[in-house]
C-alpha positions in Angstrom: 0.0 0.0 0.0 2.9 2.3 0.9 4.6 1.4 -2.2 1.6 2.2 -4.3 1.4 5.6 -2.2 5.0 6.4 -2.6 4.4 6.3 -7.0 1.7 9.2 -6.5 3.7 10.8 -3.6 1.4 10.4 -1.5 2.2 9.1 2.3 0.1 7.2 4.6 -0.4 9.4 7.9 -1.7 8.0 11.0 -4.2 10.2 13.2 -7.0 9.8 15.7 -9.3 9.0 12.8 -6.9 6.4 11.3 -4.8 6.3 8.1 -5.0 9.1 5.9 -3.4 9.6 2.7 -1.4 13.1 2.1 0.6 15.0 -0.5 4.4 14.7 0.0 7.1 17.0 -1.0 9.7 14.6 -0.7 10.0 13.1 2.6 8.0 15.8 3.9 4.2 16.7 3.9 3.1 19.2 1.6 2.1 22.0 3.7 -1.9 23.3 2.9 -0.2 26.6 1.9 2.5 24.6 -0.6 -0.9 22.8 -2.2 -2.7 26.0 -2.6 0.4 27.5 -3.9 0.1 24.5 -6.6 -1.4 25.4 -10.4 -5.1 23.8 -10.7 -3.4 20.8 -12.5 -0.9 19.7 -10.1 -3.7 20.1 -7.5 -6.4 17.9 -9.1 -3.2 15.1 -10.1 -2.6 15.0 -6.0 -6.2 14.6 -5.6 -6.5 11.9 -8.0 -3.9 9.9 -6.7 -5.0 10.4 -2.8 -8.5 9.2 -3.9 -6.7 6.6 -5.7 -4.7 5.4 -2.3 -7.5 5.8 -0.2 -9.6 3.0 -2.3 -6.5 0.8 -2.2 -6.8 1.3 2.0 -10.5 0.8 1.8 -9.9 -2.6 -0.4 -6.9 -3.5 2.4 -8.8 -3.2 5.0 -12.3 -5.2 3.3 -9.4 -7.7 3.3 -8.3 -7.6 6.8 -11.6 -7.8 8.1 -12.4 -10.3 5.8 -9.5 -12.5 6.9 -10.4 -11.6 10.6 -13.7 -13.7 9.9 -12.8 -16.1 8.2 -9.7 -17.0 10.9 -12.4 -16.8 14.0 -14.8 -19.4 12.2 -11.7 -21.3 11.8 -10.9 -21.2 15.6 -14.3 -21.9 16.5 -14.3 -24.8 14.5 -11.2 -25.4 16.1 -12.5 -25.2 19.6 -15.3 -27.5 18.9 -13.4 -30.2 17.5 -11.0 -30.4 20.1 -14.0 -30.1 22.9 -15.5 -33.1 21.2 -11.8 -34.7 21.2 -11.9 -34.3 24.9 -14.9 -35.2 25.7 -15.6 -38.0 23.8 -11.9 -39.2 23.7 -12.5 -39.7 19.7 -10.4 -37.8 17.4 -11.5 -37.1 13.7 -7.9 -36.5 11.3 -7.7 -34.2 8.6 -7.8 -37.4 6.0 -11.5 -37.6 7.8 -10.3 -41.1 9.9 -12.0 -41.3 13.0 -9.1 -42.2 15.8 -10.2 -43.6 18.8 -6.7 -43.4 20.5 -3.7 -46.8 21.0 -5.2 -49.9 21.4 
């Protein structure tokens, strides 16, 4: 994501509200007097690409939470097997064998 900011010189800032994108003037952040100072153009081109790295964070984090959901139903799934494991003393295996422990 930083990478993709860096090609519009645009920086990732982080503030009570989160991650925002900004204009950079190098390894600095373009001041709001710098920007005005700017011709239309140049202003609109800064725009674009901040509108551009904020739906690249909104698509990151669709993917996070995503992710998130998937890994709790995994852990739940998780919990339950391993609840059933120890209260039944049966085991099911990943190839779907049901162990029953040594004999």
């Amino acid at each position: 994501m930083e990478a993709e900011a860096g090609k519009r010189s645009i920086g990732i800032m982080k503030t009570e509200q989160g991650f925002v994108p900004v204009p950079m003037a190098g390894e600095k952040p373009l001041s709001g007097e710098a920007f005005k100072a700017l011709a239309p153009e140049e202003q609109k081109a800064i725009e674009s690409g901040m509108e551009d790295v904020r739906q690249i964070m909104a698509e990151a984090a669709k993917q996070t939470r995503n992710l998130a959901h998937k890994m709790k139903k995994e852990l739940e799934a998780m919990a339950a097997s391993l609840s059933d494991t120890l209260l039944t003393g049966r085991w099911i295996l990943p190839s779907g064998i049901l162990w029953t422990g040594p004999r």
